[in-house]
VODOTOR-21204 format. One record per residue (C-alpha): x, y, z. Coordinates in steps of 0.2 Angstrom, whole numbers, padded with zeros to 4 digits, always signed. Layout:
<pts>
XYZ...
</pts>
This chain:
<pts>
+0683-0756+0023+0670-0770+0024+0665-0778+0008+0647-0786+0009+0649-0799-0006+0629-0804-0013+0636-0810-0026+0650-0822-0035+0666-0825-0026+0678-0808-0029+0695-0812-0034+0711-0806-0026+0712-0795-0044+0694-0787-0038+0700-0783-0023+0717-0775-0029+0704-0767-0041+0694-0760-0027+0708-0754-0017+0714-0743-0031+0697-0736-0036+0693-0732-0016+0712-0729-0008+0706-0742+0003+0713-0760+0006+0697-0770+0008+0699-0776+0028+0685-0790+0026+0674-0797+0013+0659-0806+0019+0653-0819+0009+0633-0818+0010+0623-0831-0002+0610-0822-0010+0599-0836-0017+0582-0833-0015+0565-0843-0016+0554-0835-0029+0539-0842-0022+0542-0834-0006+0538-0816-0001+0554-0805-0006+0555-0793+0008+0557-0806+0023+0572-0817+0013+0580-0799+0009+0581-0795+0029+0586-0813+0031+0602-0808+0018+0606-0792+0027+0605-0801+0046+0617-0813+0038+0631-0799+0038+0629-0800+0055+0633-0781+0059+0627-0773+0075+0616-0753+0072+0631-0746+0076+0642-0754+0064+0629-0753+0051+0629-0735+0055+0648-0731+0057+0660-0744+0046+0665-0740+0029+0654-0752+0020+0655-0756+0001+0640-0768-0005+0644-0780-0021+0623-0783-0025+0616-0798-0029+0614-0798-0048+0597-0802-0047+0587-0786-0051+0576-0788-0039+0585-0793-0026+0597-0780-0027+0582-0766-0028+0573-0773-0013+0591-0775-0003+0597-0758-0007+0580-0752+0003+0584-0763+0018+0603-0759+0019+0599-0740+0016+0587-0743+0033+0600-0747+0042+0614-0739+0038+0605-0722+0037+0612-0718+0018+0613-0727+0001+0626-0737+0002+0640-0736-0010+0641-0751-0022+0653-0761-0034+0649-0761-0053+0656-0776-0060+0658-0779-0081+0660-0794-0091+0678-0796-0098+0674-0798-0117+0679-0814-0125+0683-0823-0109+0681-0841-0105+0675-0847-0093+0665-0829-0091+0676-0816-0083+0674-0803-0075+0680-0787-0068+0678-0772-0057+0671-0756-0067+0668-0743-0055+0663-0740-0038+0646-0730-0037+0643-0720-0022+0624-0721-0021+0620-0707-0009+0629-0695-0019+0620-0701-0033+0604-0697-0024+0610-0681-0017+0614-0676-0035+0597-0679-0042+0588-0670-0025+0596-0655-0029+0593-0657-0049+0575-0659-0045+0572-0644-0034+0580-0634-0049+0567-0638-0061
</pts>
């Protein structure tokens, strides 16, 4: 599995935190700054983070993938958008949660959210109401 990093640096605890929430022993984290101009259209540097991953159509489309967003709200938004373009799906993501009473701030992995079952899951909620 390839873990597309947007945000901090993950720990080797994340990782063993990942590999026991998803059975699967992280191969690769790339490390992709997300930093982003605010006075600069949003959709352009967004495309600019996802080319930085430097994955071809096909591997977008056929590697196991797991996204740590950028914490920035909407950076993560418009990024989910781009990366669900490319890969085809929603792409599944890491939750992270701050590590109470930790100093300097800690934090660790909560739960891996599969966002296309999410989305599968609301579809079929809306067609029964």
């Amino acid at each position: 599995m390839i873990v597309l990093n947007f945000a901090h640096p993950l720990t080797n605890e994340h990782l063993r935190e990942i590999e026991a929430l998803t059975g699967r022993r992280p191969e690769r984290v790339i490390e992709i700054p997300s930093q982003i101009n605010p006075d600069d259209p949003l959709f352009p540097q967004v495309r600019s983070l996802a080319d930085t991953c430097r994955l071809s159509a096909r591997e977008w489309q056929t590697l196991p993938v797991l996204v740590n967003p950028p914490s920035l709200n909407f950076s993560a938004t418009a990024l989910i958008a781009e990366l669900h373009g490319r890969m085809g799906y929603f792409p599944t993501i890491i939750r992270l949660r701050p590590v109470p009473c930790s100093t300097p701030p800690e934090f660790a992995v909560a739960e891996i959210v599969d966002l296309q079952r999410m989305r599968d899951e609301s579809r079929r909620r809306r067609e029964v109401t």
